[in-house]
KOLLUM-587131 format. One record per residue: residue in one letter; y, z, x of N, C-alpha, C in turn. Coordinates in pm, whole numbers, padded with zeros to 5 digits, always signed. Atoms other than C-alpha are relative to their C-alpha. Layout:
! KOLLUM-587131
r code->a&n_y->Y&n_z->Z&n_x->X&ca_y->Y&ca_z->Z&ca_x->X&c_y->Y&c_z->Z&c_x->X
...
This chain:
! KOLLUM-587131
r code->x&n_y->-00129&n_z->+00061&n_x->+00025&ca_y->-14186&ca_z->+27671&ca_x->+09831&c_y->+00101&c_z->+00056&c_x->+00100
r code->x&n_y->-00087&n_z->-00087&n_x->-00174&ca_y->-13907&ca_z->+27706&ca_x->+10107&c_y->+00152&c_z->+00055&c_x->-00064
r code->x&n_y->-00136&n_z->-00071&n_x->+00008&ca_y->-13548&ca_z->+27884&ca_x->+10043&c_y->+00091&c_z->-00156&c_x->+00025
r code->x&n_y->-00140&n_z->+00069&n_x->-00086&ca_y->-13199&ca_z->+27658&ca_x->+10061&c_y->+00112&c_z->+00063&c_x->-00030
r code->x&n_y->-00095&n_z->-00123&n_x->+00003&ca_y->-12881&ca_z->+27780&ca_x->+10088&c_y->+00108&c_z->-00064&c_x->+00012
r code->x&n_y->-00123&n_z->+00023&n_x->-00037&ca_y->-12520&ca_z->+27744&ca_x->+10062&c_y->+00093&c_z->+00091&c_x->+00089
r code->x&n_y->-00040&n_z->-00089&n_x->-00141&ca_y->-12306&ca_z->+27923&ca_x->+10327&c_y->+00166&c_z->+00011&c_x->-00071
r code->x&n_y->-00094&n_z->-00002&n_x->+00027&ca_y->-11931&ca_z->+27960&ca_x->+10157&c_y->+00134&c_z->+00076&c_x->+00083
r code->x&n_y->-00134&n_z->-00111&n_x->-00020&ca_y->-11582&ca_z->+28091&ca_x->+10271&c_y->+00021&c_z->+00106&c_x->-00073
r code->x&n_y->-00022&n_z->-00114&n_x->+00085&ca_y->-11548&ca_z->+28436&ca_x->+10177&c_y->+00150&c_z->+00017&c_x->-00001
r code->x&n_y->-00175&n_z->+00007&n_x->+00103&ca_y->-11167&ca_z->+28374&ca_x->+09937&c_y->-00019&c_z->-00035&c_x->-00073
r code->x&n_y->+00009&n_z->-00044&n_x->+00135&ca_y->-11042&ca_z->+28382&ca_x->+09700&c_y->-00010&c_z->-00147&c_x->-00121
r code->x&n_y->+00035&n_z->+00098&n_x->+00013&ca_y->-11100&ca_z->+28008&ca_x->+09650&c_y->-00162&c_z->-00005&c_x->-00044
r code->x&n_y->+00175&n_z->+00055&n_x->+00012&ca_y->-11488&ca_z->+28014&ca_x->+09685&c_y->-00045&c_z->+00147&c_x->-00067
r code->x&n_y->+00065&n_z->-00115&n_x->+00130&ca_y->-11511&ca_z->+28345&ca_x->+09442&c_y->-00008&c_z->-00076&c_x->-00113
r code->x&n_y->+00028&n_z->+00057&n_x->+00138&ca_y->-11515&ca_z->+28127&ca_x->+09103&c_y->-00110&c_z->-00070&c_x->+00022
r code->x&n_y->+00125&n_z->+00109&n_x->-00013&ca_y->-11741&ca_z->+27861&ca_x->+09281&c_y->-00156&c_z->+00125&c_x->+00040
r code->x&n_y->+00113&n_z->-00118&n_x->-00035&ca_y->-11976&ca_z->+28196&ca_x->+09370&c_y->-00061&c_z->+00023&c_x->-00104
r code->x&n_y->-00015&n_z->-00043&n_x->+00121&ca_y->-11952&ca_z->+28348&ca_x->+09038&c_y->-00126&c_z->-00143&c_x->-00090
r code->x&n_y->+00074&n_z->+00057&n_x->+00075&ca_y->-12055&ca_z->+28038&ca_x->+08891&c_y->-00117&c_z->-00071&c_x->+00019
r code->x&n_y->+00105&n_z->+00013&n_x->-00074&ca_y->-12325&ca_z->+27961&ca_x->+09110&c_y->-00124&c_z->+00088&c_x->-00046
r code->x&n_y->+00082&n_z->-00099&n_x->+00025&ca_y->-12479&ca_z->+28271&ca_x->+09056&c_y->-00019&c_z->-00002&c_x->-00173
r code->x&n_y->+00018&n_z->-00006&n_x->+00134&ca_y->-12474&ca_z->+28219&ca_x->+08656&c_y->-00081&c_z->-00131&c_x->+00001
r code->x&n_y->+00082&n_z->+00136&n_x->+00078&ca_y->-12627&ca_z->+27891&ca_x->+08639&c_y->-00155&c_z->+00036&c_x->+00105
r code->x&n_y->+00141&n_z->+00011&n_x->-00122&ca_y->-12933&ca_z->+28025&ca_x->+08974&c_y->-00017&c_z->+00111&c_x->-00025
r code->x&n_y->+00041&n_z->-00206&n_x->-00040&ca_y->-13060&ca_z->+28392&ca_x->+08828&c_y->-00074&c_z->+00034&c_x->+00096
r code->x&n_y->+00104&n_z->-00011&n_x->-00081&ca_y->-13296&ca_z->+28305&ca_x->+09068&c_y->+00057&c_z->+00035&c_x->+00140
r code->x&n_y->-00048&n_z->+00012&n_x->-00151&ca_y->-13062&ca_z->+28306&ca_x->+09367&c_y->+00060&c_z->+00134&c_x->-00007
r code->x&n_y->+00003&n_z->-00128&n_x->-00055&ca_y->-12969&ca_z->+28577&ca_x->+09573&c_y->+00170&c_z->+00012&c_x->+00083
r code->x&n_y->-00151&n_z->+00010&n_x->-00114&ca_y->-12591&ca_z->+28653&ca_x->+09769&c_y->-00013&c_z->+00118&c_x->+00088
r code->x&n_y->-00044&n_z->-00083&n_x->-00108&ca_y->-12531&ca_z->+28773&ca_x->+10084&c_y->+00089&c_z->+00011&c_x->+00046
r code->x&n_y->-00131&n_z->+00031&n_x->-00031&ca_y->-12181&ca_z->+28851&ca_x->+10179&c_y->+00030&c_z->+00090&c_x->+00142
r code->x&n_y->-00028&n_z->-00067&n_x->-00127&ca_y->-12042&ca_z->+28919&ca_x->+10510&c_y->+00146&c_z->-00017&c_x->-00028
r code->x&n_y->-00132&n_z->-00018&n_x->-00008&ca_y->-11705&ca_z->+28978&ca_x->+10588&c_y->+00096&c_z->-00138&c_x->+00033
r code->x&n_y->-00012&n_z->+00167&n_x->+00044&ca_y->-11604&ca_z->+28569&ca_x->+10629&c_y->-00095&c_z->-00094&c_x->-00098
r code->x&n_y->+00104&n_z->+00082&n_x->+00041&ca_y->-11879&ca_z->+28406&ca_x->+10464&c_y->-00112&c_z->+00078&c_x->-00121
r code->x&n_y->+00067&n_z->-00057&n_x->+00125&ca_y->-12084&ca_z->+28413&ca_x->+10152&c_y->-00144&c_z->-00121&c_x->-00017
r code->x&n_y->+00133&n_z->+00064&n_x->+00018&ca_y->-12468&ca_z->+28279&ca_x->+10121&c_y->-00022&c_z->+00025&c_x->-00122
r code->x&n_y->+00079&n_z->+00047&n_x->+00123&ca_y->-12623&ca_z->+28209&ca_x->+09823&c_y->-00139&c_z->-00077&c_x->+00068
r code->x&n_y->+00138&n_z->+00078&n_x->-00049&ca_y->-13002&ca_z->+28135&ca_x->+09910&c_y->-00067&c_z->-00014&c_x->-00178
r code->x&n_y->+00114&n_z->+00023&n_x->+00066&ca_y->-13272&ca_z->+28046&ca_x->+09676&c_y->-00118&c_z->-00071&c_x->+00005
r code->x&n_y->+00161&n_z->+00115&n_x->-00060&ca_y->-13647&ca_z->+27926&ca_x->+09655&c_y->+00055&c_z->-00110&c_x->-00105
r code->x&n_y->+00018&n_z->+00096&n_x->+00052&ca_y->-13666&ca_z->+27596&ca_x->+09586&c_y->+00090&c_z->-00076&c_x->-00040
r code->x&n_y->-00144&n_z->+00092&n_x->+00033&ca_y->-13356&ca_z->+27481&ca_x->+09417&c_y->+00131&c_z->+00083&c_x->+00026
r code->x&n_y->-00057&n_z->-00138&n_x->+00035&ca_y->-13009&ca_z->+27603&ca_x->+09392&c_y->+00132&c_z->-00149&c_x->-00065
r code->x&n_y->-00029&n_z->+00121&n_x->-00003&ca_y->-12781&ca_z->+27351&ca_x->+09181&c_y->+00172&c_z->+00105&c_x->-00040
r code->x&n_y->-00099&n_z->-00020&n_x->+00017&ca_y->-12381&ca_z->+27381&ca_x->+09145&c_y->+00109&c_z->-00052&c_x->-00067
r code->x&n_y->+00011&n_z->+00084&n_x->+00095&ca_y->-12257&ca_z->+27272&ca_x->+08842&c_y->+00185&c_z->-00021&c_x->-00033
r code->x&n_y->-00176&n_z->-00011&n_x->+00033&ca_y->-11838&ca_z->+27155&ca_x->+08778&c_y->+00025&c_z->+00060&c_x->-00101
r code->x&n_y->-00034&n_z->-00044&n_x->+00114&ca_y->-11845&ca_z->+27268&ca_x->+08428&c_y->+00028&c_z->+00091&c_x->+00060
r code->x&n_y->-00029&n_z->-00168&n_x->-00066&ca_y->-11911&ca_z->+27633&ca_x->+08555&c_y->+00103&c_z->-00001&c_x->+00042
r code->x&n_y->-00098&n_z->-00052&n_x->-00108&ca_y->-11677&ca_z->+27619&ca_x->+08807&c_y->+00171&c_z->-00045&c_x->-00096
r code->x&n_y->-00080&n_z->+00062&n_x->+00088&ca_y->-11411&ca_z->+27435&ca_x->+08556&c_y->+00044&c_z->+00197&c_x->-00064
r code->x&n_y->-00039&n_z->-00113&n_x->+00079&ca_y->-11428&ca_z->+27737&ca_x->+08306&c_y->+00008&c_z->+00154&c_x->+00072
r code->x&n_y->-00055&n_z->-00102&n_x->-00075&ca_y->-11376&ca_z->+28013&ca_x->+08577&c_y->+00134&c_z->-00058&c_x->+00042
r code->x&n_y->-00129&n_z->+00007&n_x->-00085&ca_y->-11078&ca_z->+27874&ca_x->+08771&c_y->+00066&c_z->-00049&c_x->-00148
r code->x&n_y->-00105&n_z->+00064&n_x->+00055&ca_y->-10910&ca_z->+27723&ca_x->+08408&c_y->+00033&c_z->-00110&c_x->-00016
r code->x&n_y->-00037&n_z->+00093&n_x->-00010&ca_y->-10891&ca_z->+27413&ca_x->+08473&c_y->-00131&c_z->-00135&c_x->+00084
r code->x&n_y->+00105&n_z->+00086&n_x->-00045&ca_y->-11089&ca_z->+27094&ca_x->+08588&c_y->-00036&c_z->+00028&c_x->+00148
r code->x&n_y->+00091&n_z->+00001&n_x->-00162&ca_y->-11281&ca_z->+27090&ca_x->+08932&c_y->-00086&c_z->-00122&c_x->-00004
r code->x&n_y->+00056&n_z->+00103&n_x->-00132&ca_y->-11376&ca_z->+26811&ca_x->+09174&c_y->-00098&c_z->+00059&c_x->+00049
r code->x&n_y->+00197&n_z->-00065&n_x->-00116&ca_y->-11761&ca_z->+26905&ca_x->+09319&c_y->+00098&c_z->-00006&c_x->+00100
r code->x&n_y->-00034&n_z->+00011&n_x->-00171&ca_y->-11577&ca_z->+26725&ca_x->+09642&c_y->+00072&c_z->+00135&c_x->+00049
r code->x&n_y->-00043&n_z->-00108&n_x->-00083&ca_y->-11377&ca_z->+27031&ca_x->+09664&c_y->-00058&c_z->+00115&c_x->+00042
r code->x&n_y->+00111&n_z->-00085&n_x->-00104&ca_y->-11689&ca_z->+27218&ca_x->+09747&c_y->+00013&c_z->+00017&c_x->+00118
r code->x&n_y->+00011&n_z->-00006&n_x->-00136&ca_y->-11666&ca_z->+27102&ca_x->+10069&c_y->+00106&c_z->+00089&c_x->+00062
r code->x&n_y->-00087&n_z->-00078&n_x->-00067&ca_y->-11326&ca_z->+27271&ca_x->+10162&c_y->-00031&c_z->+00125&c_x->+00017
r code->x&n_y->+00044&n_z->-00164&n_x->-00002&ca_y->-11514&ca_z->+27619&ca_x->+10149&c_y->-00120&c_z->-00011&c_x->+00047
r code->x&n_y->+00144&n_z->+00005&n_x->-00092&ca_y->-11831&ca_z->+27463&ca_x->+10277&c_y->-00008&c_z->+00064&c_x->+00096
r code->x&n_y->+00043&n_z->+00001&n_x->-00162&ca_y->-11952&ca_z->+27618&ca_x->+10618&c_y->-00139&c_z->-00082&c_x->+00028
r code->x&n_y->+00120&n_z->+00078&n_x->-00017&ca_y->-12331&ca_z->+27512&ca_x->+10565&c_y->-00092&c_z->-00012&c_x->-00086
r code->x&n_y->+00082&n_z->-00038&n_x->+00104&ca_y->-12615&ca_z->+27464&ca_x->+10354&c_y->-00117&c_z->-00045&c_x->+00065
r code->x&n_y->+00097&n_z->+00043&n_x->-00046&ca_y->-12981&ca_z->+27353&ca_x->+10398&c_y->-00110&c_z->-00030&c_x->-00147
r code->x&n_y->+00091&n_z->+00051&n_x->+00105&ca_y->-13185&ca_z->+27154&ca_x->+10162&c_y->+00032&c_z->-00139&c_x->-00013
r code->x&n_y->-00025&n_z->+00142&n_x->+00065&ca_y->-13218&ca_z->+26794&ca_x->+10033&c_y->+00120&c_z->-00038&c_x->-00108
r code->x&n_y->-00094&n_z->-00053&n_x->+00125&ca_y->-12904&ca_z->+26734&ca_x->+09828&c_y->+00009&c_z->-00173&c_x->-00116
r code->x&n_y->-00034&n_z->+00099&n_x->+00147&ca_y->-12859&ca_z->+26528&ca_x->+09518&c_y->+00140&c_z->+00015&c_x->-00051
r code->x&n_y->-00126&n_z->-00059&n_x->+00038&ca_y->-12503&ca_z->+26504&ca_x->+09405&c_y->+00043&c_z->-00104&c_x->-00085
r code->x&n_y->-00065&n_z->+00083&n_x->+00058&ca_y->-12325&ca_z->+26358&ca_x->+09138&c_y->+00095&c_z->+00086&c_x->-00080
r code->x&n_y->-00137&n_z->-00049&n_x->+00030&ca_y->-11982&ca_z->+26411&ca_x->+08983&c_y->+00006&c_z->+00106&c_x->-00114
r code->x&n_y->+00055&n_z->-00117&n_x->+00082&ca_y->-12101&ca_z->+26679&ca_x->+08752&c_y->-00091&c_z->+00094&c_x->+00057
r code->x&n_y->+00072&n_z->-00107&n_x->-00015&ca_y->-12361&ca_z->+26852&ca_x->+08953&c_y->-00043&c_z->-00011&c_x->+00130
r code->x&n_y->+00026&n_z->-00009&n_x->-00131&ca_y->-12450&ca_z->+26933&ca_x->+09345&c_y->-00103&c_z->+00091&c_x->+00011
r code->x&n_y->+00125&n_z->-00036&n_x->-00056&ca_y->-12824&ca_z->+27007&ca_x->+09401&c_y->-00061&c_z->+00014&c_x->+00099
r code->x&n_y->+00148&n_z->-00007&n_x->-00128&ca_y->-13048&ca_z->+27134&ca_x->+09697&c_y->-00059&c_z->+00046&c_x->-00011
r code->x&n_y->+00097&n_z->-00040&n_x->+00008&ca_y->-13357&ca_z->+27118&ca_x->+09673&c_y->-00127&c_z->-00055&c_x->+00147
r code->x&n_y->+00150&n_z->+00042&n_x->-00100&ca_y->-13700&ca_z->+27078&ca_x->+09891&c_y->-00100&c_z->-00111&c_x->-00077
r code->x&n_y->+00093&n_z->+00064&n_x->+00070&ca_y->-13913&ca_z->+26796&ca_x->+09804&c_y->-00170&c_z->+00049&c_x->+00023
r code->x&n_y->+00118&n_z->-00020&n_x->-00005&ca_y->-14272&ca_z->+26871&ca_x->+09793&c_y->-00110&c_z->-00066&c_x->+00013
């Protein structure tokens, strides 16, 4: 099975969407550098609005994923509740 990954802005913006990343993927892993924050995992890694809703307080837009995007790598599935990459097999 192969790894995918999200690549984030390290602020104080893309700390709740981290946080809640890492609660819904025990499986996934973070690497943080001093701009930028990875999140890898095998196989899947999915990113869910609720989560991210009940950290920041208030509702969340997936689309505003992208403003903290740098990169990711995997097949993605997305719909207005949940942003998946995975590898097909």
């Amino acid at each position: 099975m192969s790894n995918v990954f999200l690549i984030l802005q390290a602020n104080e913006d893309a700390r709740p969407i981290v946080e809640a990343v890492m609660a819904d993927n025990p499986h996934a892993r973070v690497s943080e550098s001093p701009a930028m924050v990875k999140i890898d995992a095998e196989g899947h890694l999915t990113v869910r609005r609720d989560s991210i809703s009940e950290r920041i307080g208030h509702a969340f837009d997936l689309q505003e994923l992208h403003l903290n995007l740098i990169s990711l790598s995997g097949h993605i599935d997305e719909t207005d509740d949940e942003f998946t990459l995975s590898w097909n097999s």
